[in-house]
N, C-alpha and C positions, 0 to 999 in steps of 0.2 A: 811788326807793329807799325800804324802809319806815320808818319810826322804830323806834329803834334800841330793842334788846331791854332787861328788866330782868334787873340783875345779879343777882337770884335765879337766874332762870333760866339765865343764862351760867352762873355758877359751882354750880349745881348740874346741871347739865344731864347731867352721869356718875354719879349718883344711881343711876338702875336701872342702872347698870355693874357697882357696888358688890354691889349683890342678887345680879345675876347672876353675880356670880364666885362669892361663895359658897355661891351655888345650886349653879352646874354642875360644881365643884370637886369637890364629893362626888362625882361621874361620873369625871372625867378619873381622878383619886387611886384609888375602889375600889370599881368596877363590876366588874372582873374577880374583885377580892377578894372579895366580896360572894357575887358568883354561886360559887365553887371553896371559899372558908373557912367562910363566912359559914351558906349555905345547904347548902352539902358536895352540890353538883353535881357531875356528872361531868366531869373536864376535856374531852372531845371535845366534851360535849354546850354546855357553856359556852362551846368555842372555835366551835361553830355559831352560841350567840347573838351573839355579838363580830361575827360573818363576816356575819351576816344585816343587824345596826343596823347595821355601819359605811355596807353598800353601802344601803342607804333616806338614811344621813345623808348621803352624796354626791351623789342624786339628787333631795334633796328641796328644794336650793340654788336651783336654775330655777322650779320649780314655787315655792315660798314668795317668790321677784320674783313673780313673774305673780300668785298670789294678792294681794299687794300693792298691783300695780300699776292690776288690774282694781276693788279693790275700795274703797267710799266710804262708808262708817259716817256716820251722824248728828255724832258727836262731833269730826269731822274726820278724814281719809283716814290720815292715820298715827296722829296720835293717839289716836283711838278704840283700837285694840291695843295699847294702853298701859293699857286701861281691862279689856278682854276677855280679853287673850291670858294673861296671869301665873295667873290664878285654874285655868283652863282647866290648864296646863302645870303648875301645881302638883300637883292630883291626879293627873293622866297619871304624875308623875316618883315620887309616893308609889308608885302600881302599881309601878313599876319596881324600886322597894326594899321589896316589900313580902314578904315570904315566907305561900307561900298553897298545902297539900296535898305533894305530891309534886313531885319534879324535874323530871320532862318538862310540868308547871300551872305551875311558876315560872320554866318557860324559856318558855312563851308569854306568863305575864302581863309578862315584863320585857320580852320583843319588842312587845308591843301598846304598854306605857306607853311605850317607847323609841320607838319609828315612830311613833305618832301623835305625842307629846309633841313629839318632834324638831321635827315641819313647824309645829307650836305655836308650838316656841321660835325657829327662823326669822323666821316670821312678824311676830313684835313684835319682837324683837333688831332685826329691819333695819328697821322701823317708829322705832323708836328713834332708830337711826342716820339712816335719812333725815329726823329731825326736824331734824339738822345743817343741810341745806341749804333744808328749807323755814320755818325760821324767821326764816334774816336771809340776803341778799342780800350781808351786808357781810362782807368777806375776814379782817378783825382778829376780828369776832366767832366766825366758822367757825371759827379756828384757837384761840382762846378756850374754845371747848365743846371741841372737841378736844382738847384738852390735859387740857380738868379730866376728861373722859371718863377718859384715860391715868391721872390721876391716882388715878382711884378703883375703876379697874382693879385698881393696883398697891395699893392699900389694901383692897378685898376678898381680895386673891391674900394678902396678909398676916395679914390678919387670919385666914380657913380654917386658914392652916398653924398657923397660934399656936394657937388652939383649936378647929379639925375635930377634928383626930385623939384630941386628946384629951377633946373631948366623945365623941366613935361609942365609944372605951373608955370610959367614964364609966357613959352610958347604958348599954351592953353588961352592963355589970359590975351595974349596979343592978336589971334586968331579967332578970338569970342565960340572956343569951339575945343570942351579936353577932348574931343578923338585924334585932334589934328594937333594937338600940345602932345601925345604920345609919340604922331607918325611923323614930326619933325624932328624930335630927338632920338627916333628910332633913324631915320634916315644920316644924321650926323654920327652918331653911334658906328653906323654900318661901314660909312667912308673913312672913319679912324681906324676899325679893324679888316678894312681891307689893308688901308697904308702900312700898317703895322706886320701885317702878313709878307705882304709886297716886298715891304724893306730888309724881312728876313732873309725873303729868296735871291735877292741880289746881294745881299753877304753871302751866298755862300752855293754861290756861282763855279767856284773851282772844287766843290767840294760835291756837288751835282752827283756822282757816282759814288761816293765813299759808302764802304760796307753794301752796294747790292751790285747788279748786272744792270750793263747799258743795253735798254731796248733791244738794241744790235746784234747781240749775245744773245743764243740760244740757250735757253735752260729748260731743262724738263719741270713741269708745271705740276702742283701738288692739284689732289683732286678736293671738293670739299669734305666729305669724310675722312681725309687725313689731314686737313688743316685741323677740323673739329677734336680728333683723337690726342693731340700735340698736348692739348688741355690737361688730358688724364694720364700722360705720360711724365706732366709735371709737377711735383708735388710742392717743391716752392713755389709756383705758381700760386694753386691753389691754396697754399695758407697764406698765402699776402695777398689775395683777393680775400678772404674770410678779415684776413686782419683790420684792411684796410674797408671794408664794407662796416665794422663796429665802430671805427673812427669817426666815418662819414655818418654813419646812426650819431652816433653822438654830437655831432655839429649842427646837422640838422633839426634833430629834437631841441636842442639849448635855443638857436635860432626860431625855430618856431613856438614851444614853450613860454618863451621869453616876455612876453607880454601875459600871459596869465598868472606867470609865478610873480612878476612886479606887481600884479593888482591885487591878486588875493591870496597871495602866501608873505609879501614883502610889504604891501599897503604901498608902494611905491613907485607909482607910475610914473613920472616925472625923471627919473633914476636911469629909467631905459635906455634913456638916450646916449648918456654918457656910460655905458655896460655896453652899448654895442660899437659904440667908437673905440672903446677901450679895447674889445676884442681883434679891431680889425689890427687895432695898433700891436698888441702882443702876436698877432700873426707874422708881421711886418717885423718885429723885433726877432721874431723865432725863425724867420728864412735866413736875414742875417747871420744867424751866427751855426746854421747850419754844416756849412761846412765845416769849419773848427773845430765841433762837435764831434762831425762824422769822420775827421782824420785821426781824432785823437780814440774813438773807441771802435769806430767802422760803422758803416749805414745797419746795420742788424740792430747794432747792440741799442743804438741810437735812439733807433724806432720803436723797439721795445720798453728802454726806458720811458720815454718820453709816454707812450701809451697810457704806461703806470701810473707816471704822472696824473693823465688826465679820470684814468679809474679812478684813484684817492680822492681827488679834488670831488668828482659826483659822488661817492660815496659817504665822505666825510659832509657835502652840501645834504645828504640825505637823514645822516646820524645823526647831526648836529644842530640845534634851533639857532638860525644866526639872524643879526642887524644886517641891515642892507648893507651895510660899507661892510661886514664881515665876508656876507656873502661874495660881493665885488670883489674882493681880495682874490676870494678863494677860488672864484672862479675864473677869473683874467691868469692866474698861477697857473691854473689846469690846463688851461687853454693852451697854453705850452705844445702841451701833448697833441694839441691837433697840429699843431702850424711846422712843428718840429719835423715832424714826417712830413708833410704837405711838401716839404721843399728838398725829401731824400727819395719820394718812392717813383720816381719816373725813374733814376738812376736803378734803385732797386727790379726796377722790371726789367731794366735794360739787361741786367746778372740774371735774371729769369730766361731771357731772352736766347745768353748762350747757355745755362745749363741745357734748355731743349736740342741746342743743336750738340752738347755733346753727349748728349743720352741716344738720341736719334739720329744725329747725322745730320738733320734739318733743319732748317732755319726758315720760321713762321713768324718773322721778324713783327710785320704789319699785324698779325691777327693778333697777338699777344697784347704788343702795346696798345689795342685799339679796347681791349678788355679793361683797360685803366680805367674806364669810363663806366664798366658795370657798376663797382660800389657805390661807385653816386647817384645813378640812377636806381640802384635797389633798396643804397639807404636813404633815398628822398622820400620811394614808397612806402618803407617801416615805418619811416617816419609818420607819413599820413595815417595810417593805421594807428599806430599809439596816441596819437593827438586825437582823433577819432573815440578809441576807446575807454581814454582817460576822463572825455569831457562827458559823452554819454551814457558812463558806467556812473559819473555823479551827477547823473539829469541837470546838465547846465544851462542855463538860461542867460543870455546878455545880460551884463551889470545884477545880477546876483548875488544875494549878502554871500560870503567866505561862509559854507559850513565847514565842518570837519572834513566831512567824506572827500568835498571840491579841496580844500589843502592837500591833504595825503594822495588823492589821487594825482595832483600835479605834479606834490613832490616825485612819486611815485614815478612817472614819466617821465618828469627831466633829471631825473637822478638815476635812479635803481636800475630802470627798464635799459638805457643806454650803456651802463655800467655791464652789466647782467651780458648783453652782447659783444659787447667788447674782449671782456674775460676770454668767453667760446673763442672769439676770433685771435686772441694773444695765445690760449693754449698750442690752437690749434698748428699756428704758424710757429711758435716755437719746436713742435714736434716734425713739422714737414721740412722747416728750412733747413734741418740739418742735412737733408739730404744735397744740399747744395757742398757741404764739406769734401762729398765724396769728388765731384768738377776739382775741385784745390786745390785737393791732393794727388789726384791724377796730371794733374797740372806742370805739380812741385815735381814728380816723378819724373816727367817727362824731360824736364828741365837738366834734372841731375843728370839722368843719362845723354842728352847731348854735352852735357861738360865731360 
């Protein structure tokens, strides 16, 4: 076992988290805006670029492991992308927000910065993340970075909303020009989560080679069809990908929902504001106390729980006719359940991580953790698809009285439908991760017989 990390490094080790939220935040929040207000694109032509990045952002999940996995930098295998990738990804994402000629030049310069940038941010995001399990070997320390990850998650996600919006009006306003209110808080944005990345990799400068081979070292190199195969040899893996994909459903439908249920299932628009402040907050509350949690019952049980948690809260929001302040309650409670895990599952992968190499022999270190990254991009997609289907299936129209059919079907979507996937993905992963027991116990055996 190595010696044990320094507490810089543990507690700062969600540093580039922090950058990165309120980097990509200006994306999630108003990339569409951007393109349709901003620029005064045409909507079809805008609903092409959306249609184009999302499908590159879903394919670019495989390929940025395998870049990963195959590749070994001077500086250290992951860490070097911590040094490369942000600066890189920073001018790609300026492209992106940059307004340049006529509409059909600034629907390709934002597909260009968007697709390349994407497999950019890939890249070091899970380089990042795999720093998790090749720094320390020890299970207290994993869940440790993992936590303070969560933590500065929910403190980048907070801080955007406090002052994004009203930095991009700010600048807007001083520049007589929203394109250029975007691409100056896009360029401020970029130079924080560079520094932020930056400041990681010089923490942990001696630590450069922990858990892989120096460039220097020759090692026999996996092909891509056996990176690929590592996938179906792990069946932990694969239930906390399913699990963690119904989480992500569930966040993002609440998220996006969120504004219809306030207007015509709650009458309560006004209410929004402080329902999503409040979430960031219980996120922020639930990284904290993650670890505590995870020592006292172990990262499984944890995540499981907490899941549960967030199942009851939509299903009870479903069964239940509640007051706005009931709802509020009920759901900042559930929400538990998302932030709870948010701040256990990098560790969680990193235990995926070595079950492959003791089932295999191998270690697909890169391509694993770089898959953290599928449930969010596949449950952003569900997501669109239920908001789609909910709104359509009740012929909605802007500012349309509340019929029946528009309640139920909302309810419907922000409740039941996330509920309903979650379950699959809980069963699923309780059934597969026991095969992680068999790693433990092999473990424990090995132990006895050296004593």
């Amino acid at each position: 076992m190595a010696e044990k990390l320094k507490k810089r490094v543990i507690y700062l080790y969600g540093l580039p988290s922090f950058g990165f939220q309120i980097f990509i935040y200006v994306e999630l929040m108003f990339f569409s805006a951007f393109l349709t207000d901003a620029i005064k694109m045409p909507v079809a032509l805008a609903g092409s670029v959306l249609m184009i990045t999302s499908i590159f952002d879903l394919l670019w999940v495989p390929v940025a492991g395998i870049i990963l996995q195959k590749s070994n930098l001077k500086w250290g295998k992951f860490r070097s992308w911590l040094l490369i990738g942000p600066p890189v990804a920073a001018m790609l994402y300026i492209l992106q927000f940059l307004k340049i000629g006529d509409s059909m030049t600034n629907a390709i310069t934002a597909c260009l910065g968007f697709i390349i940038g994407h497999l950019v941010f890939d890249v070091f995001y899970s380089a990042h993340i795999a720093m998790n399990s090749a720094l320390s070997d020890n299970v207290d320390e994993r869940v440790k970075m993992s936590a303070n990850r969560g933590i500065f998650n929910a403190l980048g996600s907070l801080t955007f909303s406090y002052v994004g919006v009203k930095a991009i009006q700010a600048a807007g306003s001083i520049t007589n020009d929203p394109a250029w209110g975007y691409t100056t808080v896009v360029i401020l944005v970029a130079l924080i989560m560079v520094l932020c990345y930056w400041i990681f990799f010089y923490l942990t400068k001696e630590y450069a080679f922990r858990g892989t081979v120096p460039k220097s070292q020759k090692k026999e190199s996996m092909s891509i069809p056996e990176i690929l195969q590592q996938l179906f040899q792990n069946p932990p893996l694969i239930g906390l990908l399913l699990i963690d994909l119904g989480r992500y459903v569930g966040k993002y439908v609440v998220l996006g929902l969120s504004f219809y249920y306030f207007k015509y299932v709650l009458d309560d628009l006004p209410g929004m504001a402080i329902f999503m402040t409040g979430l960031t907050m219980v996120i922020l509350i639930s990284a904290t106390l993650a670890t505590t949690v995870s020592k006292k019952i172990g990262p499984h049980k944890a995540y499981i729980g907490a899941l549960c948690i967030f199942i009851a809260g939509l299903l009870i929001t479903w069964l239940v006719p509640m007051s706005p302040t009931a709802f509020k309650i009920v759901m900042l409670v559930s929400f538990v359940g998302y932030g709870l895990p948010d701040s256990l599952v990098v560790a969680m992968y990193a235990s995926c991580v070595d079950y492959g190499e003791w089932r295999t022999g191998k270690n697909v270190r890169g391509f694993i953790m770089a898959l953290l990254t599928t449930p969010i991009k596949v449950g952003n997609f569900i997501k669109s698809v239920i908001i789609t289907t909910v709104l359509a299936s009740a012929g909605y129209i802007a500012d349309m009285s509340p019929t029946p059919q528009l309640i139920q079907g909302i309810k419907n979507g922000f409740c039941l439908y996330p509920a309903l996937v979650m379950i699959f993905g809980l069963i699923v992963f309780i059934v597969l991760s026991r095969k992680m027991k068999d790693m433990e116990n092999d473990i424990v055996a090995k132990k006895l017989k050296e004593v």
